[in-house]
CHARMM internal coordinates of N, CA and C (Angstrom, degrees):
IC EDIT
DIST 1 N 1 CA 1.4602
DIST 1 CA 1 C 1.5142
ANGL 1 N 1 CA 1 C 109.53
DIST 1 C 2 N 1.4817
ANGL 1 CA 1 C 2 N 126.39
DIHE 1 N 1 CA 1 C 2 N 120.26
DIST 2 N 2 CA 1.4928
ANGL 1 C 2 N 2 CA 132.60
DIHE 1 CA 1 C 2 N 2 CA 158.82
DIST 2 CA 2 C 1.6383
ANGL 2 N 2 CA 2 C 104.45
DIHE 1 C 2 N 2 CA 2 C -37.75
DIST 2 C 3 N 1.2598
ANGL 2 CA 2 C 3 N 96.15
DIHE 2 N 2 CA 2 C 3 N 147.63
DIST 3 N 3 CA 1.5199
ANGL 2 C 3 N 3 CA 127.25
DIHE 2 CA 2 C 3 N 3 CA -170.47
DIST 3 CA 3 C 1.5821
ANGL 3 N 3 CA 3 C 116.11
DIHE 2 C 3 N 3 CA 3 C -149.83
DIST 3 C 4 N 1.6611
ANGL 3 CA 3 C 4 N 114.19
DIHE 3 N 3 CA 3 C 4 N 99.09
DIST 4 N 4 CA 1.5114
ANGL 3 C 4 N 4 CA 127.29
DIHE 3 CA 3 C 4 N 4 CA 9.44
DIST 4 CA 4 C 1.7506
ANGL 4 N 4 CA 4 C 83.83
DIHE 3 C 4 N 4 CA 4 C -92.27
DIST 4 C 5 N 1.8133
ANGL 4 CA 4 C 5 N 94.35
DIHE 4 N 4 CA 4 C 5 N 170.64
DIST 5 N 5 CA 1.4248
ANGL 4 C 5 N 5 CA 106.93
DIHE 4 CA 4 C 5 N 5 CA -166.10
DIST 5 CA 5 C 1.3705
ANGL 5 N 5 CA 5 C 102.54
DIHE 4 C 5 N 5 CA 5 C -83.25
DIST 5 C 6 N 1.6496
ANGL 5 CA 5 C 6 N 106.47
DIHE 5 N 5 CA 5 C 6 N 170.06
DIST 6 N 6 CA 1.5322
ANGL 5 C 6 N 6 CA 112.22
DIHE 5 CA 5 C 6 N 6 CA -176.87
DIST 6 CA 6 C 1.5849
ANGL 6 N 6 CA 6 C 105.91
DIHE 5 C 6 N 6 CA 6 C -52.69
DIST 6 C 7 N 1.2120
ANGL 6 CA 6 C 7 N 117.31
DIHE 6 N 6 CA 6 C 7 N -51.71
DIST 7 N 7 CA 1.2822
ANGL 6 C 7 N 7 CA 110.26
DIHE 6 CA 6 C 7 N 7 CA -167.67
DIST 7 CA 7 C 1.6347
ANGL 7 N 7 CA 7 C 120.81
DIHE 6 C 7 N 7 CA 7 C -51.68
DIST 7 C 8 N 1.7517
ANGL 7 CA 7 C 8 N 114.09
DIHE 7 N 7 CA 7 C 8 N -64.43
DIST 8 N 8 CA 1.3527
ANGL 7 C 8 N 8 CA 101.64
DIHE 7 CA 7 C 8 N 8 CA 170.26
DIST 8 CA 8 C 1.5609
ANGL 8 N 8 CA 8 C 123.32
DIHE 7 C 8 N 8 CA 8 C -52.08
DIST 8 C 9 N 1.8004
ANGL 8 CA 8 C 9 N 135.09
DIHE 8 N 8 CA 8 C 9 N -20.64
DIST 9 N 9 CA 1.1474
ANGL 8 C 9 N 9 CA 113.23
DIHE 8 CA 8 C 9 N 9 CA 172.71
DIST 9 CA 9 C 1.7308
ANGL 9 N 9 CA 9 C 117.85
DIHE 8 C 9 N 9 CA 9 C -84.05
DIST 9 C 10 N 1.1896
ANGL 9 CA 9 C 10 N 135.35
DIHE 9 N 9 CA 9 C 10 N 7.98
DIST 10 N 10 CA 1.4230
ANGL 9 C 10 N 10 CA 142.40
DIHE 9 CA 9 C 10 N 10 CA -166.93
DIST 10 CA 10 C 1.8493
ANGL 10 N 10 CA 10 C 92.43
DIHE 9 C 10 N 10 CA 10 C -93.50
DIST 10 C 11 N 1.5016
ANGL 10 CA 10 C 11 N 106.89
DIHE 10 N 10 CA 10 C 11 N -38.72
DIST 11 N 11 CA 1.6662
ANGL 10 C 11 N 11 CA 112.39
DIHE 10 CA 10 C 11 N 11 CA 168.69
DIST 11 CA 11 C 1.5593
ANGL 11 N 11 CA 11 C 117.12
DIHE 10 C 11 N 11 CA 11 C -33.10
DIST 11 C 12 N 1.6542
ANGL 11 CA 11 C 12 N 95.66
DIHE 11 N 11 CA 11 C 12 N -50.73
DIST 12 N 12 CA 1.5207
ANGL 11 C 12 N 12 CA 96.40
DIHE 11 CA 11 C 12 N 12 CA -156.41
DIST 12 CA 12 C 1.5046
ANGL 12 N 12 CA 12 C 110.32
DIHE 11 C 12 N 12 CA 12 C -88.50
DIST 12 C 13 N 1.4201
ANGL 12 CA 12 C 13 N 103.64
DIHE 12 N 12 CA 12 C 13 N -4.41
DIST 13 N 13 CA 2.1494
ANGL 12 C 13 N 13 CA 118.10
DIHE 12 CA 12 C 13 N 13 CA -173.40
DIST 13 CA 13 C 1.0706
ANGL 13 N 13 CA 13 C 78.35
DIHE 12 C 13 N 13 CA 13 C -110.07
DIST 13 C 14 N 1.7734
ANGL 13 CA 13 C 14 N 115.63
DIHE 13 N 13 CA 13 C 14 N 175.23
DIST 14 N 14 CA 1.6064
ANGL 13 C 14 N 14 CA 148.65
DIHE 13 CA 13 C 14 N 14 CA 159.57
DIST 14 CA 14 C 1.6329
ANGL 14 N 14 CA 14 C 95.15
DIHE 13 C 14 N 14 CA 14 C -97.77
DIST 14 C 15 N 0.9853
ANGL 14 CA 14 C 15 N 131.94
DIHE 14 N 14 CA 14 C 15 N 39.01
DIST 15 N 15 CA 1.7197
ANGL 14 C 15 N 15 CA 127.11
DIHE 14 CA 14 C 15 N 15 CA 160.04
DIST 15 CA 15 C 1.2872
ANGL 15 N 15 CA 15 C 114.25
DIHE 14 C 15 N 15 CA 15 C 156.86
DIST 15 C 16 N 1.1199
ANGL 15 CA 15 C 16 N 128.08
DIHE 15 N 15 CA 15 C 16 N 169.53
DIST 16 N 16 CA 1.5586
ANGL 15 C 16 N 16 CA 147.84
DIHE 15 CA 15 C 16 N 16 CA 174.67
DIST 16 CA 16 C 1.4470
ANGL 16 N 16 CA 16 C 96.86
DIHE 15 C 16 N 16 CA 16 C -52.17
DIST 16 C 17 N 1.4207
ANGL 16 CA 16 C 17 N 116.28
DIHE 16 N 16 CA 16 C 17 N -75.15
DIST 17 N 17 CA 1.0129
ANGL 16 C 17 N 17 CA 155.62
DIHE 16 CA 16 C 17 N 17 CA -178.03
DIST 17 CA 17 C 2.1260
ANGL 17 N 17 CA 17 C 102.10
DIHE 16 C 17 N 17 CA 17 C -30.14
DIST 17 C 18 N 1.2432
ANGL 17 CA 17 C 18 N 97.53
DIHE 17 N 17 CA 17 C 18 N -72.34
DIST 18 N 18 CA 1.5954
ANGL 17 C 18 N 18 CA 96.85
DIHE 17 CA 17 C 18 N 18 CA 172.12
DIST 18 CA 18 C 1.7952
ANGL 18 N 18 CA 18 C 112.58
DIHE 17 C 18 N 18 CA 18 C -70.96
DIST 18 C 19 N 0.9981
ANGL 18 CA 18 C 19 N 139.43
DIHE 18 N 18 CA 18 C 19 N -14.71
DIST 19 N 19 CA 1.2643
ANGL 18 C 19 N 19 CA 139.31
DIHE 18 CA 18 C 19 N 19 CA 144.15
DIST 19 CA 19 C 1.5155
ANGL 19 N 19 CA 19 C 107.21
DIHE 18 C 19 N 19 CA 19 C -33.63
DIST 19 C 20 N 1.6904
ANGL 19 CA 19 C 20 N 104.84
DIHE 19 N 19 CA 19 C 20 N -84.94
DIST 20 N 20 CA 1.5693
ANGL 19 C 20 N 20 CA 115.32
DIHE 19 CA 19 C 20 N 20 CA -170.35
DIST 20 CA 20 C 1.3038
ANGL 20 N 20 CA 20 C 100.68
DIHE 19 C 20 N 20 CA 20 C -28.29
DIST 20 C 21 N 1.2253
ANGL 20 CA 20 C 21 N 143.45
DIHE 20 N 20 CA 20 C 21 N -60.95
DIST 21 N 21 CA 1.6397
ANGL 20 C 21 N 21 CA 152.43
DIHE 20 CA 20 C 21 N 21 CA -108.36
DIST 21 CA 21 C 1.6873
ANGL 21 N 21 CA 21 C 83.08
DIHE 20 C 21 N 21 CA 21 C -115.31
DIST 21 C 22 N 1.2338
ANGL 21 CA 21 C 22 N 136.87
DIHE 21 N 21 CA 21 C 22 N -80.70
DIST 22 N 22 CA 1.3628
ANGL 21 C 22 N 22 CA 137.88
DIHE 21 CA 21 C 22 N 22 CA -167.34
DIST 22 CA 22 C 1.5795
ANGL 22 N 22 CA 22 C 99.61
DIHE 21 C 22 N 22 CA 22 C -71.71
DIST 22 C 23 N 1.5825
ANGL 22 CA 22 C 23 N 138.16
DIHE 22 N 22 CA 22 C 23 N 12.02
DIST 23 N 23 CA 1.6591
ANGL 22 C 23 N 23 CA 129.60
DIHE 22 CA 22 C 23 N 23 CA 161.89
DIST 23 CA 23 C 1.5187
ANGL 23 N 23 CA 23 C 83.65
DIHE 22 C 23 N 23 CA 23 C -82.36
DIST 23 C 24 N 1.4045
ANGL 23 CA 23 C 24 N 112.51
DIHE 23 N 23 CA 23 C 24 N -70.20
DIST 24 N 24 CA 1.5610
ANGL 23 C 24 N 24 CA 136.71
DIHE 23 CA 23 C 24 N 24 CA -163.16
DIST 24 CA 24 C 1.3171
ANGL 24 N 24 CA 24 C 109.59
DIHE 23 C 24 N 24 CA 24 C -33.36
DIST 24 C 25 N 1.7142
ANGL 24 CA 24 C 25 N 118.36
DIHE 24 N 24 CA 24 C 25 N -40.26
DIST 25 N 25 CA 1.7444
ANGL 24 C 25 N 25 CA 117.41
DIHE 24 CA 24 C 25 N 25 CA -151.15
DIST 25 CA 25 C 2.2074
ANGL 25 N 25 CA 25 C 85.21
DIHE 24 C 25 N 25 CA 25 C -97.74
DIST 25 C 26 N 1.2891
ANGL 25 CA 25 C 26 N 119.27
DIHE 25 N 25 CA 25 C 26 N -39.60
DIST 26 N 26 CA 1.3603
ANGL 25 C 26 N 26 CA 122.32
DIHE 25 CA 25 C 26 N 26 CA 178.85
DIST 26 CA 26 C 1.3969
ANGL 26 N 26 CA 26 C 101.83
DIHE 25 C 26 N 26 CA 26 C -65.69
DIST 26 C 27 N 1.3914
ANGL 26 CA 26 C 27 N 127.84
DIHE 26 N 26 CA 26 C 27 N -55.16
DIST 27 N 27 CA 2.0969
ANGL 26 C 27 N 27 CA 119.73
DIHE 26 CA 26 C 27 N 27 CA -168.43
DIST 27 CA 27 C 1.4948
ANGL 27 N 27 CA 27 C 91.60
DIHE 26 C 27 N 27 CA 27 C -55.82
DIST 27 C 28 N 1.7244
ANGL 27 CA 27 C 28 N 115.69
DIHE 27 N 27 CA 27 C 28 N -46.56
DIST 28 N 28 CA 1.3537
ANGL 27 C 28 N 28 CA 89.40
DIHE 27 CA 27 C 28 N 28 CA -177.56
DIST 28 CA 28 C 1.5874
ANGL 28 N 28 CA 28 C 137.09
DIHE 27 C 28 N 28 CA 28 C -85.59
DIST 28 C 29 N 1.2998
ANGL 28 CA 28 C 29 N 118.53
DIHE 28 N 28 CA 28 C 29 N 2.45
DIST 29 N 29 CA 1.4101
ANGL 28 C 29 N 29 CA 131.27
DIHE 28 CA 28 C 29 N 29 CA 154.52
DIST 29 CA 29 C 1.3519
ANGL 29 N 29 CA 29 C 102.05
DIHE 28 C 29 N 29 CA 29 C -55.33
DIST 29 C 30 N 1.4685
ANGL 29 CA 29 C 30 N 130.17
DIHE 29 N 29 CA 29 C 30 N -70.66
DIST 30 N 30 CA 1.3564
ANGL 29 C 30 N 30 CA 128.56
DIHE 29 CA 29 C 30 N 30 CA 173.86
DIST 30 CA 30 C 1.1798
ANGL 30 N 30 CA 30 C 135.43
DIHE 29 C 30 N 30 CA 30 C -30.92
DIST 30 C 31 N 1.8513
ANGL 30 CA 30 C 31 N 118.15
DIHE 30 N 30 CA 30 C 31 N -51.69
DIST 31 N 31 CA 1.1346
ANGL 30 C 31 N 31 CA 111.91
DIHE 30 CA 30 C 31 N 31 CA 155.73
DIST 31 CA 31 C 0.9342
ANGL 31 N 31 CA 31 C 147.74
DIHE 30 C 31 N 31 CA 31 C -50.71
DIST 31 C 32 N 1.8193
ANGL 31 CA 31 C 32 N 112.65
DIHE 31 N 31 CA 31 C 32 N -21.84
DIST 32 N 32 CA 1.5123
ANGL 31 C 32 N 32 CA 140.28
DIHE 31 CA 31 C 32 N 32 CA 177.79
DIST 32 CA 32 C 1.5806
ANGL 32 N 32 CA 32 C 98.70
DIHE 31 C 32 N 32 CA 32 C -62.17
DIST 32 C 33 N 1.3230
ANGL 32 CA 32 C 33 N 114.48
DIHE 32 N 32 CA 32 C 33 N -40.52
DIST 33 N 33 CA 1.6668
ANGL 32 C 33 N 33 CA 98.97
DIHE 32 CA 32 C 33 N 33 CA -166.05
DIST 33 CA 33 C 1.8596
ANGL 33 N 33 CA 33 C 94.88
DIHE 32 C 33 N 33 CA 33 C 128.53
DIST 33 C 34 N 1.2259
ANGL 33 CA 33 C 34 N 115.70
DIHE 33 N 33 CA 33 C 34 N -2.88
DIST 34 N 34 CA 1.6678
ANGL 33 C 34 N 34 CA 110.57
DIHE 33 CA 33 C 34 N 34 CA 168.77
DIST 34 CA 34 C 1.4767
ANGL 34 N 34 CA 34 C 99.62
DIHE 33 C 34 N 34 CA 34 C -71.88
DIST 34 C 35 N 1.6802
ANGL 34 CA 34 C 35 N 112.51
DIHE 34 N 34 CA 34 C 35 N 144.54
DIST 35 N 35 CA 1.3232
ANGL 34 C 35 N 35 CA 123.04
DIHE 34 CA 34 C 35 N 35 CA -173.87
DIST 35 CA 35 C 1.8205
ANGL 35 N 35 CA 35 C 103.40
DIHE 34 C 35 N 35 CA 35 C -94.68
DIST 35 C 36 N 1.3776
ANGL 35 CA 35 C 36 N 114.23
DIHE 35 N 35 CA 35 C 36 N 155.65
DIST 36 N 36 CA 1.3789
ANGL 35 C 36 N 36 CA 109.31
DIHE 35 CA 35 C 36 N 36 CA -175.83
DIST 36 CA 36 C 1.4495
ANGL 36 N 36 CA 36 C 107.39
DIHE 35 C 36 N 36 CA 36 C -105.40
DIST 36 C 37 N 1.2092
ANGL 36 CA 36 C 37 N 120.29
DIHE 36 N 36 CA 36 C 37 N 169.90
DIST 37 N 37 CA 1.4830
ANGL 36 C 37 N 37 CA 134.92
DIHE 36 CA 36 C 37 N 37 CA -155.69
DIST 37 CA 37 C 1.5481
ANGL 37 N 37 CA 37 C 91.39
DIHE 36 C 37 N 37 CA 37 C -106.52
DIST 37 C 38 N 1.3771
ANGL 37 CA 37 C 38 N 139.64
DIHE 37 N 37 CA 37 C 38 N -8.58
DIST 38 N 38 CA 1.6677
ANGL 37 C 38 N 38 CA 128.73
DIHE 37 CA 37 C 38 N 38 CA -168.68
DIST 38 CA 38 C 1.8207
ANGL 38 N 38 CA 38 C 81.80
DIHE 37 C 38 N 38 CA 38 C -92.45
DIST 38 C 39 N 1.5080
ANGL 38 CA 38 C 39 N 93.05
DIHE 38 N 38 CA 38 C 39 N 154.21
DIST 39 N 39 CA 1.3217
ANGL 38 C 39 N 39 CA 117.39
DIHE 38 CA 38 C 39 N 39 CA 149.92
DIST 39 CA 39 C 1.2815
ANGL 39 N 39 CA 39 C 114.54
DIHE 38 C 39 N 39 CA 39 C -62.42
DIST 39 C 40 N 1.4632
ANGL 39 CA 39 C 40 N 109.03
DIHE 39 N 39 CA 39 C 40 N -98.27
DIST 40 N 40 CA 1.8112
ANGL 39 C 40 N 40 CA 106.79
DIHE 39 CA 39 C 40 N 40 CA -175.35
DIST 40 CA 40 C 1.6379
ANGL 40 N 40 CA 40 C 91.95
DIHE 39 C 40 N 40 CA 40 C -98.78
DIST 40 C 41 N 1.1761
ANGL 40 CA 40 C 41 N 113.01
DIHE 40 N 40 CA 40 C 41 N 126.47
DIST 41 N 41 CA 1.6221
ANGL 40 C 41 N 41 CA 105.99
DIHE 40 CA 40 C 41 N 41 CA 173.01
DIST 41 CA 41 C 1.5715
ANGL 41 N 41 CA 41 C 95.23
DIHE 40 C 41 N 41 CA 41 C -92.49
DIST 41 C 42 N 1.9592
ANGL 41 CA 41 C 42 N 108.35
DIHE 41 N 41 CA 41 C 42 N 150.40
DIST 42 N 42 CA 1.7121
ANGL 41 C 42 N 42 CA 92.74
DIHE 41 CA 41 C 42 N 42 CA 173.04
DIST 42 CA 42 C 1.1976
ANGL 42 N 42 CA 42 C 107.58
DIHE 41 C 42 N 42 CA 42 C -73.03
DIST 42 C 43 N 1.4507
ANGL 42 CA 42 C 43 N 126.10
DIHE 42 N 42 CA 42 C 43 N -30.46
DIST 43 N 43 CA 1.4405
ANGL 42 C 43 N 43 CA 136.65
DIHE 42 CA 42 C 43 N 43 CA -153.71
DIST 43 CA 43 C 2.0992
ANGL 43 N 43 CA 43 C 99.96
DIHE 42 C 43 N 43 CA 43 C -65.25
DIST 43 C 44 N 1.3643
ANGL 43 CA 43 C 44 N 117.50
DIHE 43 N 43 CA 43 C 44 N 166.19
DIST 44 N 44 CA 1.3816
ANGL 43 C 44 N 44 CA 112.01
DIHE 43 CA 43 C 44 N 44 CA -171.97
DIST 44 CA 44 C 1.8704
ANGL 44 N 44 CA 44 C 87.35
DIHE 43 C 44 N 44 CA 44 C -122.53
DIST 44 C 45 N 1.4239
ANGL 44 CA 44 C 45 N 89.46
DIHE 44 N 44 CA 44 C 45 N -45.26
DIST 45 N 45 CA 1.8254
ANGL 44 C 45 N 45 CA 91.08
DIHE 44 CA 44 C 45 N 45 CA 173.84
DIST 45 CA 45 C 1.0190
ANGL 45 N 45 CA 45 C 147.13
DIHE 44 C 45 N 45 CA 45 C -71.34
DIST 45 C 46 N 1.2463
ANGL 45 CA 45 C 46 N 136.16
DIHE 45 N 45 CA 45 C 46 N 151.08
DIST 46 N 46 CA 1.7509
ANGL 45 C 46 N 46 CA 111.83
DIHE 45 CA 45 C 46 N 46 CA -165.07
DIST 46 CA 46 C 1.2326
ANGL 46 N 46 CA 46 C 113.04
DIHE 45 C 46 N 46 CA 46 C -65.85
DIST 46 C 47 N 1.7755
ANGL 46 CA 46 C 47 N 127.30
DIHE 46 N 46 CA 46 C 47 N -38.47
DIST 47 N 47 CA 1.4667
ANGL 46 C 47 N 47 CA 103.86
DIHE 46 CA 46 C 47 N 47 CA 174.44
DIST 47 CA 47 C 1.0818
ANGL 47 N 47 CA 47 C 129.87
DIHE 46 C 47 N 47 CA 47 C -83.63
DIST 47 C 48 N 1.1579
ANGL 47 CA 47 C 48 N 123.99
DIHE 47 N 47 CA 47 C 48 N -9.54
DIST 48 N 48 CA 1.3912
ANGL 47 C 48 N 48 CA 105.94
DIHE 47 CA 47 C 48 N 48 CA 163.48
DIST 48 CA 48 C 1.6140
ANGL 48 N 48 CA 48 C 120.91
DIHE 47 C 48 N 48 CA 48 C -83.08
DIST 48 C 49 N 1.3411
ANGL 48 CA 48 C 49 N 120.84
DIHE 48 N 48 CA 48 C 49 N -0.46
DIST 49 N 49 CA 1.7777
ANGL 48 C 49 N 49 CA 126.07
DIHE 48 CA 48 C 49 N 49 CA 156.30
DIST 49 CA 49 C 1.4437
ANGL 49 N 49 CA 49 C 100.16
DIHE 48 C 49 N 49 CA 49 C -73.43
DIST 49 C 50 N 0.9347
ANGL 49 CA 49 C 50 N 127.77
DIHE 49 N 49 CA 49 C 50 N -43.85
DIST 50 N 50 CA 1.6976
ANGL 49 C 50 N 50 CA 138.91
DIHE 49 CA 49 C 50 N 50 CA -167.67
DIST 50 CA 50 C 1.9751
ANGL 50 N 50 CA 50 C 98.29
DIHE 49 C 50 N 50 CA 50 C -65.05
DIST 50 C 51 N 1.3344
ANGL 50 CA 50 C 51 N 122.76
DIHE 50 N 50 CA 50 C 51 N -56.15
DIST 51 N 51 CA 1.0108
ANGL 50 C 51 N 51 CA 112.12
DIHE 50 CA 50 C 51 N 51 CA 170.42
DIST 51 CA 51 C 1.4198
ANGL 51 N 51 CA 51 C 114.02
DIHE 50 C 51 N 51 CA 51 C -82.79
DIST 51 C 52 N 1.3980
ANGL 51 CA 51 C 52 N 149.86
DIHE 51 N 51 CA 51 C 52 N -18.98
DIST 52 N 52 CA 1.5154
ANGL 51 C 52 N 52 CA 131.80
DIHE 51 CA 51 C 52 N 52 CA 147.56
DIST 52 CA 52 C 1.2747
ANGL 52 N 52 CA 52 C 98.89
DIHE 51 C 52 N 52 CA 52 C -27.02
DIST 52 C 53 N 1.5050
ANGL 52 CA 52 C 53 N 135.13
DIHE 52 N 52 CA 52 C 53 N -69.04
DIST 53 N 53 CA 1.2590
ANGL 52 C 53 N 53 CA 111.87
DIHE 52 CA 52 C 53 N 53 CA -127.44
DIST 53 CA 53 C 1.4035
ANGL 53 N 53 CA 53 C 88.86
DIHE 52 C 53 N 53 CA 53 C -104.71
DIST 53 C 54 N 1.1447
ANGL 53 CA 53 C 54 N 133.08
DIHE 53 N 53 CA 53 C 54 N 2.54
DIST 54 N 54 CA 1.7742
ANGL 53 C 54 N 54 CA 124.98
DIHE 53 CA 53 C 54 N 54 CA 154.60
DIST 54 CA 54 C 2.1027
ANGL 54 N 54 CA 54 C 99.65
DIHE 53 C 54 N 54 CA 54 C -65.49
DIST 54 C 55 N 1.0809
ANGL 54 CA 54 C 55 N 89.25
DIHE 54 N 54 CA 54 C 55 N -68.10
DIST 55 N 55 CA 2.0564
ANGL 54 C 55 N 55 CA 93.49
DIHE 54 CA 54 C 55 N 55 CA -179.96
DIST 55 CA 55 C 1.6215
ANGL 55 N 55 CA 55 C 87.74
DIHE 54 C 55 N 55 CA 55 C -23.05
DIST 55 C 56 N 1.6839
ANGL 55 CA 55 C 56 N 106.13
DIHE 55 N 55 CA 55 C 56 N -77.37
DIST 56 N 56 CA 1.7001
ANGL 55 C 56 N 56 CA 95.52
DIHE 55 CA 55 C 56 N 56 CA -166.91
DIST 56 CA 56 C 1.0508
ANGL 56 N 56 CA 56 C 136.85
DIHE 55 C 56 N 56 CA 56 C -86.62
DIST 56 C 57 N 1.5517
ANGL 56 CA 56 C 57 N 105.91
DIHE 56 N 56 CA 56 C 57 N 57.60
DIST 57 N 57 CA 1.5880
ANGL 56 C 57 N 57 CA 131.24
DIHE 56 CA 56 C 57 N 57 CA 179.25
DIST 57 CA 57 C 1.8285
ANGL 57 N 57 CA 57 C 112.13
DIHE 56 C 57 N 57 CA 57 C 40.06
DIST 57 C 58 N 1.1062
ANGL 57 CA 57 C 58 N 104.19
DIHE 57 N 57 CA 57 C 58 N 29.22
DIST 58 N 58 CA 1.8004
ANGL 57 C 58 N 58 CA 114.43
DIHE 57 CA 57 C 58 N 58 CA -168.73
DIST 58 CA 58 C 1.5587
ANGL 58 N 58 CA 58 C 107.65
DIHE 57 C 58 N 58 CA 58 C -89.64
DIST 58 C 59 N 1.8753
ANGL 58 CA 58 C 59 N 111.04
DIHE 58 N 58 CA 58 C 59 N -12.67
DIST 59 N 59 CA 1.1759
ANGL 58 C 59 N 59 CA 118.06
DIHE 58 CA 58 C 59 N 59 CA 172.53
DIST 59 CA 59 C 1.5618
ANGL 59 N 59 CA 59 C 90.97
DIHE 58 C 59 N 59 CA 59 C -141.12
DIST 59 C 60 N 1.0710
ANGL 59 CA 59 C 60 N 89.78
DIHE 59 N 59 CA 59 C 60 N 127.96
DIST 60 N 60 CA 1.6468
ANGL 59 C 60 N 60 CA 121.26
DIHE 59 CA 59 C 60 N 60 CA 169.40
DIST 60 CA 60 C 1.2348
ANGL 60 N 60 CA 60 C 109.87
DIHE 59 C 60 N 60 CA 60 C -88.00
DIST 60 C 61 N 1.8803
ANGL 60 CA 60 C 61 N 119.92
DIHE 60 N 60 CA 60 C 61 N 124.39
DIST 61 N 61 CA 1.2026
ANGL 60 C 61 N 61 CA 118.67
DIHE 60 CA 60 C 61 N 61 CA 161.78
DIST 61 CA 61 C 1.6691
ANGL 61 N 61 CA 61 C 113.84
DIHE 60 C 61 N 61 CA 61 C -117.64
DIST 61 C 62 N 1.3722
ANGL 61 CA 61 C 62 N 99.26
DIHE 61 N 61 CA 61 C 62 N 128.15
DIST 62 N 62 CA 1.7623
ANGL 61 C 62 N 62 CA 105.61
DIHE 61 CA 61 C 62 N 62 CA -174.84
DIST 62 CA 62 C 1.3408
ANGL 62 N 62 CA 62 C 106.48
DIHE 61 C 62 N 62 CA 62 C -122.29
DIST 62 C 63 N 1.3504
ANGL 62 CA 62 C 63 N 113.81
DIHE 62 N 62 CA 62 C 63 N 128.15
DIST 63 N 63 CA 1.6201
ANGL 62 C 63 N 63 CA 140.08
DIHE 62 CA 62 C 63 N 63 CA 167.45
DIST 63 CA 63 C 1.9047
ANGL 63 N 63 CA 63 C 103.48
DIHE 62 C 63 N 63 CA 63 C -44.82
DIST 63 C 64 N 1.2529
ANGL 63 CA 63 C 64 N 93.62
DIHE 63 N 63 CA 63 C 64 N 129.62
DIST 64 N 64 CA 1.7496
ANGL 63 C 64 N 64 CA 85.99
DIHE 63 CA 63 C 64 N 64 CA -175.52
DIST 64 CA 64 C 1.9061
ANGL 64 N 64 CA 64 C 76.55
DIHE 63 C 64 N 64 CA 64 C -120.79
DIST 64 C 65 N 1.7469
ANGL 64 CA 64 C 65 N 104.30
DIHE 64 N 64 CA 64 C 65 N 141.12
DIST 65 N 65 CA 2.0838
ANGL 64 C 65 N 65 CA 95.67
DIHE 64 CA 64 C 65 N 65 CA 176.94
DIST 65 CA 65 C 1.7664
ANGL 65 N 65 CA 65 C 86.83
DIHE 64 C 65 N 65 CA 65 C -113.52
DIST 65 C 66 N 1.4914
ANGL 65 CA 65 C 66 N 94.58
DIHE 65 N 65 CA 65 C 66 N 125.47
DIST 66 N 66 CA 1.6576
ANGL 65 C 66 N 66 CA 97.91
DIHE 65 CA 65 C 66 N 66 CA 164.64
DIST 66 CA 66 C 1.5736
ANGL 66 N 66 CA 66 C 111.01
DIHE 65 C 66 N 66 CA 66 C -46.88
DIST 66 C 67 N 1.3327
ANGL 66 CA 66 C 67 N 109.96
DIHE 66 N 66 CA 66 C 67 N 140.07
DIST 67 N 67 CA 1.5866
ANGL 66 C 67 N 67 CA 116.02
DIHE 66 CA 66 C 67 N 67 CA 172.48
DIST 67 CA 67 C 1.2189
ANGL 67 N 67 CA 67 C 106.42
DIHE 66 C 67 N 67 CA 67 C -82.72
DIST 67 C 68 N 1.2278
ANGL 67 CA 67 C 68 N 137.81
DIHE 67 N 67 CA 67 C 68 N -20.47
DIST 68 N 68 CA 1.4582
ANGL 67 C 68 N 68 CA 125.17
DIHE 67 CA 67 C 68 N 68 CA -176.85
DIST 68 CA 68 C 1.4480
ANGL 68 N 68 CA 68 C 123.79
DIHE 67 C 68 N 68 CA 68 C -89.07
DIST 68 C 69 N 1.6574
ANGL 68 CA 68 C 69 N 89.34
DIHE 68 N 68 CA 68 C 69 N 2.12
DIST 69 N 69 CA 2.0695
ANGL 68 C 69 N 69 CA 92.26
DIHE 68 CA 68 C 69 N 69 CA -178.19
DIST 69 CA 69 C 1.5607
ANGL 69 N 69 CA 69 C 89.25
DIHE 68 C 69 N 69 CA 69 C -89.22
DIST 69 C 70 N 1.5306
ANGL 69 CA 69 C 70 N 107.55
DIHE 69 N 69 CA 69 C 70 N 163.28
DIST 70 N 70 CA 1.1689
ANGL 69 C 70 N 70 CA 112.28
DIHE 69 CA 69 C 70 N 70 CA -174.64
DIST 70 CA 70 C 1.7554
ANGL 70 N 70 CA 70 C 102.97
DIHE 69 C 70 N 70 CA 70 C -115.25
DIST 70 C 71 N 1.3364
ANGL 70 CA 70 C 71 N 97.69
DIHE 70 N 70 CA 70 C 71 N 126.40
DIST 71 N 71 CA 1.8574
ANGL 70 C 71 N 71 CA 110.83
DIHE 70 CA 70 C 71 N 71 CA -179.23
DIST 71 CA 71 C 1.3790
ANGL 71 N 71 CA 71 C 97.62
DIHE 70 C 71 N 71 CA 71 C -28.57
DIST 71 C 72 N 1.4342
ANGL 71 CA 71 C 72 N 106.28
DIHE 71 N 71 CA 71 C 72 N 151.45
DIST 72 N 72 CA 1.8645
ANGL 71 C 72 N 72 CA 124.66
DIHE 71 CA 71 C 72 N 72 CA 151.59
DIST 72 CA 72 C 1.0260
ANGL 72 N 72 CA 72 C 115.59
DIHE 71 C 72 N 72 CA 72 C -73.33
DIST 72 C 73 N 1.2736
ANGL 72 CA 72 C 73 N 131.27
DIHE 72 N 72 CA 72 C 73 N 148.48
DIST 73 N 73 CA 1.4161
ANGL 72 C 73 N 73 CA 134.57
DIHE 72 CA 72 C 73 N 73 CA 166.90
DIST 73 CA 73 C 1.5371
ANGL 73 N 73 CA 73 C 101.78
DIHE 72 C 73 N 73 CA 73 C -86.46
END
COOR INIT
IC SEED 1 N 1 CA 1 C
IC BUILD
């Protein structure tokens, strides 16, 4: 069983989609040699340390809105 499951991490993003992208851009900071913020992570791989520490709000993901698109009515 995934740990934590899809469902509680989709809580803490606005989509699947922004999940993938902020697991992806942190495992690969990690692999680089960036150190992680968990004590014992269970995970051995970087993404699943990468999503621990999204679950425990230790990485913040924030919506940036291009300025050049123009609002919906």
């Amino acid at each position: 069983m995934l740990y934590p499951s899809i469902d509680e991490l989709v809580r803490k993003v606005d989509s699947k989609y922004t999940l993938v992208v902020a697991a992806s851009k942190r495992a690969r900071s990690l692999r680089e040699g960036k150190i992680s913020s968990l004590d014992a992570p269970k995970s051995h791989k970087v993404v699943g340390v990468a999503l621990e520490e999204i679950y425990r709000d230790l990485i913040t993901v924030e919506a940036i809105r291009n300025e050049e698109e123009p609002e919906e009515e």
